[in-house]
C-alpha positions as CSV (number, residue, x, y, z in Angstrom):
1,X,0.0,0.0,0.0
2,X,1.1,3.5,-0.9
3,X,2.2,5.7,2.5
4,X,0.0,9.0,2.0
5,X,1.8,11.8,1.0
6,X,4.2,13.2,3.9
7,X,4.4,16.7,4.3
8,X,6.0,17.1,7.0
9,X,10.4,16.2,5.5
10,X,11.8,19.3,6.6
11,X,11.5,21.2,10.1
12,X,10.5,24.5,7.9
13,X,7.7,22.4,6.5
14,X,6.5,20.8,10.6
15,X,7.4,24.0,12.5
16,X,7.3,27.2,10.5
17,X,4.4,28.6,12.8
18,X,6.3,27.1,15.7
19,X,5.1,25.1,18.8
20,X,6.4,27.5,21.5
21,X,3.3,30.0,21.2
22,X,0.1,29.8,22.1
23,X,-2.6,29.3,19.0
24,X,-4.6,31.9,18.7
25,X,-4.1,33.0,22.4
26,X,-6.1,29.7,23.5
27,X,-3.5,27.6,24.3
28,X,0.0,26.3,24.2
29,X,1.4,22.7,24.1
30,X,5.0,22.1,24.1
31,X,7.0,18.8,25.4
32,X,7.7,20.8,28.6
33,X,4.2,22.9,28.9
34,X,0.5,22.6,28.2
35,X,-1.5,24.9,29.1
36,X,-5.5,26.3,27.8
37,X,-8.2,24.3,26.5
38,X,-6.7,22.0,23.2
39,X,-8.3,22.1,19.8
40,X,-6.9,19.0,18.8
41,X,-8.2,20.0,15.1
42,X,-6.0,23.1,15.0
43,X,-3.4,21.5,16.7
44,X,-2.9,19.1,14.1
45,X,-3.0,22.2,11.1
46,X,0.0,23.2,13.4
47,X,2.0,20.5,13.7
48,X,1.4,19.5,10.5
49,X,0.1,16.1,11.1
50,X,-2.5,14.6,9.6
51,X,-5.2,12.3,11.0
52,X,-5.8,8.6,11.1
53,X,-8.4,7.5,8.1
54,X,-10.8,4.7,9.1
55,X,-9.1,2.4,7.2
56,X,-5.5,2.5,8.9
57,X,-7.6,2.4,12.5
58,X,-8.6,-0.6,11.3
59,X,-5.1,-1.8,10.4
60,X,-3.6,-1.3,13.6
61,X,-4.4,-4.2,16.6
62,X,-8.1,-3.9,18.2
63,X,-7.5,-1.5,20.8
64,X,-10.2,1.2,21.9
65,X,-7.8,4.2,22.2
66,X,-7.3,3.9,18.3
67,X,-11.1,2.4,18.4
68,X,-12.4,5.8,19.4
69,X,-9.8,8.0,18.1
70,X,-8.1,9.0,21.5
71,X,-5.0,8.6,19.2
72,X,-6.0,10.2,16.5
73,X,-3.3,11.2,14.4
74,X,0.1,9.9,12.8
75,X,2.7,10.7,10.5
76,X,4.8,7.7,8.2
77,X,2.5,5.1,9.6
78,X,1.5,3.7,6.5
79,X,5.0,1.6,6.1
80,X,4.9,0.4,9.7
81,X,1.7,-1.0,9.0
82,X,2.4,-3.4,6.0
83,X,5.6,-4.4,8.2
84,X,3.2,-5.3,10.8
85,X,0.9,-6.8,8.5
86,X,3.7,-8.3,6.6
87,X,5.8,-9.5,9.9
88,X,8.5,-7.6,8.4
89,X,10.7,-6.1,11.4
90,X,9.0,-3.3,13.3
91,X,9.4,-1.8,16.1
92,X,7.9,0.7,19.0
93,X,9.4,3.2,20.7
94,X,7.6,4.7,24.2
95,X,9.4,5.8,27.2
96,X,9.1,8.3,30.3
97,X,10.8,11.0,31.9
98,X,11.1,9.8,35.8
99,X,10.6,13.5,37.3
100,X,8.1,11.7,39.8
101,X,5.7,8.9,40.3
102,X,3.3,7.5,37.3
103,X,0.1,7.8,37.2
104,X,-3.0,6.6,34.7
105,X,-1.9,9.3,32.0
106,X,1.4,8.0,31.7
107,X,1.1,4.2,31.6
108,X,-2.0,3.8,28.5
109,X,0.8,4.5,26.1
110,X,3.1,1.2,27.3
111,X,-0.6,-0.3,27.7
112,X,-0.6,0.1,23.8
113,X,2.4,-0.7,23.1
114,X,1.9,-4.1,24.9
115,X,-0.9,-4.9,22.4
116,X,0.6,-4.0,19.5
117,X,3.9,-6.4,20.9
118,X,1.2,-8.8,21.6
119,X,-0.4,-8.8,18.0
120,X,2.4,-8.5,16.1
121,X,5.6,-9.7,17.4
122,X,6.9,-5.5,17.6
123,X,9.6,-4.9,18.9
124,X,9.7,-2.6,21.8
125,X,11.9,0.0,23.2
126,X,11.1,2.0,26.4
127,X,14.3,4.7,27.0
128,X,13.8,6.6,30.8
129,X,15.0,10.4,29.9
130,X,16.5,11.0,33.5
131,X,19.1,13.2,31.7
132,X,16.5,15.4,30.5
133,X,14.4,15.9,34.2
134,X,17.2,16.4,35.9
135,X,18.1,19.3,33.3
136,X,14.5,20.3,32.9
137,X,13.3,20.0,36.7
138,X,14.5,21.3,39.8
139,X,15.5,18.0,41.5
140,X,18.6,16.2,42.3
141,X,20.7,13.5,40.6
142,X,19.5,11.5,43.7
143,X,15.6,12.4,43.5
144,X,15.4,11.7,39.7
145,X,17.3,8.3,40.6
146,X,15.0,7.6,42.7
147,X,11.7,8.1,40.4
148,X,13.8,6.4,37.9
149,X,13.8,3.1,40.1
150,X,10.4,3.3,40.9
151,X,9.2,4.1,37.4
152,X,11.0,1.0,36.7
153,X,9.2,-1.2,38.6
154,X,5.7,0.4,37.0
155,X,7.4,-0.2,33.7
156,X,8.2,-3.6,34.4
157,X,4.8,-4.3,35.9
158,X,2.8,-4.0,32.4
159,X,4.4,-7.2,31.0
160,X,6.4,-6.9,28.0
161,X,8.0,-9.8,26.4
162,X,11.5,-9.6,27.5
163,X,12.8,-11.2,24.4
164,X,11.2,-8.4,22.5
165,X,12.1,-5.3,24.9
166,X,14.2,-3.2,25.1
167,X,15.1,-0.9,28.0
168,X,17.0,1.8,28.2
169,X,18.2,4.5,30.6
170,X,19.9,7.6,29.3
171,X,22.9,8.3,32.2
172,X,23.1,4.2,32.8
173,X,23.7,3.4,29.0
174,X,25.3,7.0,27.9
175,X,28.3,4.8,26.3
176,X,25.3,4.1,23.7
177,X,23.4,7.1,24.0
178,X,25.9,9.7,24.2
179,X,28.3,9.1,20.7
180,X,25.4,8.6,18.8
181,X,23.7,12.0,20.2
182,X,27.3,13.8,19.3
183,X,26.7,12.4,15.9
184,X,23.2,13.5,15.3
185,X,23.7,16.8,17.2
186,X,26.1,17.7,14.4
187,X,23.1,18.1,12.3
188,X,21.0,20.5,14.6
189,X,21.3,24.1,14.8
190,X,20.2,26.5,17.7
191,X,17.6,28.2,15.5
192,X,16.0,24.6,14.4
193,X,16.0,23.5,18.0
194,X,14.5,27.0,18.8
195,X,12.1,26.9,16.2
196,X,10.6,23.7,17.5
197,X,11.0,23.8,21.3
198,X,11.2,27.2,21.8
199,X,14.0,29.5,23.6
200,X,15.4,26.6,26.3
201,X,16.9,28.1,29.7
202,X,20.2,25.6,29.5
203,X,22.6,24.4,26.7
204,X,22.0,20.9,28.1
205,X,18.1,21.5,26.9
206,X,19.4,22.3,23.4
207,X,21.3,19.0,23.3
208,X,18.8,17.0,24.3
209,X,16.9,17.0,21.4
210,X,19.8,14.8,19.7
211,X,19.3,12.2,22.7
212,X,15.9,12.1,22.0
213,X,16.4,11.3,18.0
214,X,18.9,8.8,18.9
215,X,16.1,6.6,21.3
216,X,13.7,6.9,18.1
217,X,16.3,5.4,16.2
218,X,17.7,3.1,18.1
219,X,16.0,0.0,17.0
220,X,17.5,0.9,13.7
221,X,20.6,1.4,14.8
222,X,20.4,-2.1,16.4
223,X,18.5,-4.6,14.5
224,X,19.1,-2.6,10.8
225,X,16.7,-0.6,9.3
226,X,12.6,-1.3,9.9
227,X,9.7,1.1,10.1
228,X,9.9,2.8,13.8
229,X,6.4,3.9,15.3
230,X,6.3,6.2,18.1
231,X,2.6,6.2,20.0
232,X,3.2,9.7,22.4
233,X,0.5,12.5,23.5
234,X,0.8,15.1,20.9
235,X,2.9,17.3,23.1
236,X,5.6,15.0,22.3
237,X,5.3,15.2,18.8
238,X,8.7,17.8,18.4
239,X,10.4,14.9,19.2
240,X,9.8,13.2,16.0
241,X,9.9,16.2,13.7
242,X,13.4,16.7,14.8
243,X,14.5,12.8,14.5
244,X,12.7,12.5,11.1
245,X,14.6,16.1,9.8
246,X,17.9,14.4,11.3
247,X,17.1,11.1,9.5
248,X,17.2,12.4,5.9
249,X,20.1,14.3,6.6
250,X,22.4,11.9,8.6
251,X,23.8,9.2,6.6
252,X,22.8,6.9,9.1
253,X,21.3,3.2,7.6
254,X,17.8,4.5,9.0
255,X,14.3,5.3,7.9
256,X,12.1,7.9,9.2
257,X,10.1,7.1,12.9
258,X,6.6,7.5,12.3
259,X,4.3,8.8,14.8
260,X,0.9,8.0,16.3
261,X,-0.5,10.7,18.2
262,X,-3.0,11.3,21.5
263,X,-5.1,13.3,23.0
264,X,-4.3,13.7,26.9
265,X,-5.9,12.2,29.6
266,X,-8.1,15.1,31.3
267,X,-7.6,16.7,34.6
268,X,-9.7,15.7,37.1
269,X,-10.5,18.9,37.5
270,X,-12.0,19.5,34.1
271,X,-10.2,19.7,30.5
272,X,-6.4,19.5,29.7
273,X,-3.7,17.3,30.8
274,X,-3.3,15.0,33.4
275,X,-0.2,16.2,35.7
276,X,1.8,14.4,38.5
277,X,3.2,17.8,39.3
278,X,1.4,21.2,41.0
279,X,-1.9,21.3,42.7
280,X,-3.7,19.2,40.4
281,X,-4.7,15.8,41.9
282,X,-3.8,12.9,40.2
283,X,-4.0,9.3,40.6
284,X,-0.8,7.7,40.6
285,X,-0.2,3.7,40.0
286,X,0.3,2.6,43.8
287,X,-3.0,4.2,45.1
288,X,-5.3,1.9,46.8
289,X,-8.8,1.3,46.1
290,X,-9.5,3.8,49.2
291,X,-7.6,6.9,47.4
292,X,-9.3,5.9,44.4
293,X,-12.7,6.5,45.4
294,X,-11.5,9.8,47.3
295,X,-10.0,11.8,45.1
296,X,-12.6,10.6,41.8
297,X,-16.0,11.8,44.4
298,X,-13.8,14.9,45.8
299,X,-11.9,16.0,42.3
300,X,-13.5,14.9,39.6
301,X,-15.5,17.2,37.6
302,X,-18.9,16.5,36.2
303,X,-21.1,16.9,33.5
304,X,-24.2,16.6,35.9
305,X,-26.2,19.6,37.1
306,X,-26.2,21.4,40.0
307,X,-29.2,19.0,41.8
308,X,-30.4,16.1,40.9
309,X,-33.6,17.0,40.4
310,X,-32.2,18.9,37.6
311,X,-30.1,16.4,36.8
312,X,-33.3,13.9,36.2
313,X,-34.9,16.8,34.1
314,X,-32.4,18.0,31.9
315,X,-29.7,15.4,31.8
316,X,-25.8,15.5,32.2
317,X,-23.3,16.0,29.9
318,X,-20.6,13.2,28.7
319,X,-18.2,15.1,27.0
320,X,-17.2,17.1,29.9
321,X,-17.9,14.8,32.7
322,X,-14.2,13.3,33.6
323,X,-15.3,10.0,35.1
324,X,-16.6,9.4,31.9
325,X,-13.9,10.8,30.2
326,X,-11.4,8.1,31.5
327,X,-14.2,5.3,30.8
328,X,-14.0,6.9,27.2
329,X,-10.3,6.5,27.3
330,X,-9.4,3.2,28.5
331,X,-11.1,2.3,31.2
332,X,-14.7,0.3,29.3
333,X,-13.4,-1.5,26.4
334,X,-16.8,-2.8,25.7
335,X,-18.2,0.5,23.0
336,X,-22.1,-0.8,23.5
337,X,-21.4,-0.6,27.2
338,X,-20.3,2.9,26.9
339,X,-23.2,4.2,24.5
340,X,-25.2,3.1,27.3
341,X,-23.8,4.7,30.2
342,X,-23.6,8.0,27.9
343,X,-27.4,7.5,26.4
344,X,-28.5,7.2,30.1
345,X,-26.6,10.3,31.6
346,X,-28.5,12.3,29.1
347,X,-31.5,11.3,29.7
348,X,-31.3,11.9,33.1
349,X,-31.6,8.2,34.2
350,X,-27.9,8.0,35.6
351,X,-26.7,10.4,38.4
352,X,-23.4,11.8,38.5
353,X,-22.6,9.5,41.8
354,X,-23.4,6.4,39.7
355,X,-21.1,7.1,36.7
356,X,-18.5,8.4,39.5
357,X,-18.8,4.9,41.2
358,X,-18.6,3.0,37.8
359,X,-15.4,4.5,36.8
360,X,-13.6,3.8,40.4
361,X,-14.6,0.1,40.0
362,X,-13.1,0.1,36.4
363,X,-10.2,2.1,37.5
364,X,-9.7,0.3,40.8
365,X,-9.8,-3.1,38.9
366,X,-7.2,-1.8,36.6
367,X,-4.8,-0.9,39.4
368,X,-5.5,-3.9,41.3
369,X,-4.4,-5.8,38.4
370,X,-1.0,-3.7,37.8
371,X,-0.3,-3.9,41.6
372,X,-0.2,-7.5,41.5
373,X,2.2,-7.4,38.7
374,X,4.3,-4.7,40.2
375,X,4.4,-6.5,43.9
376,X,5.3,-9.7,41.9
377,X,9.1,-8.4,40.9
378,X,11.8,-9.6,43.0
379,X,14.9,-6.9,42.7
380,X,15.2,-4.4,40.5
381,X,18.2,-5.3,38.9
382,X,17.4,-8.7,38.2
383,X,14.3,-8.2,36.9
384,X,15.3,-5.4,34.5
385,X,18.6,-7.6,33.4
386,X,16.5,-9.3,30.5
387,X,15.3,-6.1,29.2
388,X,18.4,-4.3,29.1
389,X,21.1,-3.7,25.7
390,X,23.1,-7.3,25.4
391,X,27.2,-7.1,24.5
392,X,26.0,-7.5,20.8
393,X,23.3,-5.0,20.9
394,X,25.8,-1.9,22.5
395,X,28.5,-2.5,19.4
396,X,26.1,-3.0,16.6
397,X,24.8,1.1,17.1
398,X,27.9,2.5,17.2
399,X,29.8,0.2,14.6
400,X,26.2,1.2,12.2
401,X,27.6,5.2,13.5
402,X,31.2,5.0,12.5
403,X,32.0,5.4,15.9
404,X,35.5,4.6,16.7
405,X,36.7,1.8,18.8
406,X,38.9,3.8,20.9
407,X,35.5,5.9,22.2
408,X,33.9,2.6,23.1
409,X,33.4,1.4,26.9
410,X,34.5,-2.0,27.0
């Protein structure tokens, strides 16, 4: 099958309107701030993605995020899906910045890439940017090392295949990391890392976009060349424009990462992303089923009117109502089910208590589940041994590079 025409080959082509700036005065969404109420729409006429059609949603594994469009939008995923279709090589790349614990916003996207591992043999690679949080927030080398342990065990919890993951950690494997960012760095200026991320308070924040292109094409650089697909929330998405501009000019044996792009999990307290960070509650991996229930009753906003009389007369409203939101999102796979729970909160016939309760049952079963994968890990190091770089896998990279032998940590 034909890959739809790609538009977006050059960063002047992706980020000549620029990402740094708010759209319209509404709202801003860059990899390190998101702020204002999204139109996902407009976002995409920015970025210069384009969405998913029907028929590549159908393509990809069952999976209700792509089943109700929560990722929505792509860019070069056409070749990863013959691969996939093909069992061609392919892989995934997903990871997380350990600035503090996990919560349900950050985990769907390894849920996803689980699947697709599970449907078609992808390989997956998960890099931990600790470089970048402890460059981009104000915590120690210690704290960061610390989230990055426990982030970890999260990680580990979902249940990759570990003969088909991949894990990496920036500062742990910087004898990988590191000579192939110098090499790919040499191809970014200041004004194209400006023009995409914005004016960045440190030099390290200018470099990092080079360590970021090198985990998208790490597979590659690994295992040879094979369609790469990156599923991140769309304020992610710089990432990939700069690895795909990189890629065509680095003589590197490497194809462009595609991209498949999200929506973000709401606040509890109403529209926008879902932060671990601030005054905006969350709910983190390791809650019980007690903190569960608190904070979704206490925090979560509703669609539902102000009495329930009014509520039975009038109706509530789904698409703002965040307990349904996060049933929308993951949390019901089963699409009649949810058409029923929404026909029934517009009519009236379900109070806002009731769909409140629902989605803590779904959510509480959901983190039962990854708590008993979570408490079933023995140390930390052994478990991750598995998923780590082998001998084989550190040389191939940086022999693919041209990087010499005398830079190499034996």
């Amino acid at each position: 099958m034909t890959e739809q025409p790609d538009t977006t080959d050059s960063i002047d082509d992706e980020t000549n309107s620029g990402s740094k700036t708010p759209i319209d005065g509404e709202f801003t969404v860059t990899p390190y701030a998101v702020k204002g109420e999204i139109d996902y729409d407009k976002l995409l006429e920015r970025f210069g993605a384009d969405p998913l059609t029907d028929e590549q949603i159908r393509r990809f594994p069952e999976h209700p995020m792509l089943r109700r469009r929560i990722f929505y939008a792509g860019r070069g995923v056409d070749r990863y899906l013959e691969a996939a279709e093909t069992g061609e090589p392919h892989a995934i790349v997903t990871g997380r910045g350990p600035s503090g614990p996990m919560h349900l916003g950050h985990v769907l996207p390894l849920y996803l890439a689980k699947r697709f591992q599970e449907e078609t043999g992808a390989m997956v690679y998960v890099p931990l940017s600790d470089d970048e949080k402890y460059l981009a927030k104000d915590q120690s080398f210690e704290s960061i090392g610390k989230h990055t342990r426990d982030n970890l065990r999260d990680i580990l919890a979902v249940g990759f295949d570990p003969e088909r993951t991949r894990i990496v950690i920036d500062t742990a494997d910087a004898d990988v990391i590191y000579p192939l960012a110098v090499r790919l760095a040499n191809y970014l200026t200041p004004a194209t890392v400006e023009a995409v991320y914005g004016e960045q308070d440190t030099i390290g924040l200018q470099f990092y976009p080079a360590v970021q292109a090198t985990h998208l094409l790490l597979p590659q650089l690994v295992d040879g060349r094979q369609p790469t697909l990156v599923p991140i929330a769309i304020d992610q998405d710089p990432h990939v424009r700069i690895c795909r501009d990189v890629a065509t000019k680095e003589s590197l044996p490497v194809d462009k990462p595609g991209a498949l792009l999200g929506r973000f999990l709401p606040s509890l307290e109403g529209p926008g992303k879902m932060s671990s960070s601030g005054d905006v509650p969350s709910i983190e991996l390791t809650a019980d089923p007690e903190t569960v229930a608190t904070t979704i009753r206490k925090h979560a906003y509703t669609g539902g009117r102000a009495t329930l009389e009014e509520h039975r007369e009038h109706g509530g409203d789904p698409t703002v109502d965040v307990p349904f939101q996060y049933l929308r999102f993951f949390f019901e796979e089963d699409d009649e089910e949810l058409e029923r729970i929404a026909k029934q909160y517009r009519a009236g016939e379900l109070p806002s208590g009731e769909l409140k309760a629902t989605a803590i049952d779904r959510i509480t079963a959901f983190l039962t589940a990854h708590q008993r994968g979570r408490d079933a890990l023995g140390g930390l190091e052994d478990e991750l041994e598995p998923y780590r770089l082998t001998d084989g896998e550190r040389r191939r990279p940086l022999e693919r590079a041209g990087v010499p032998m005398t830079t190499r940590s034996d």
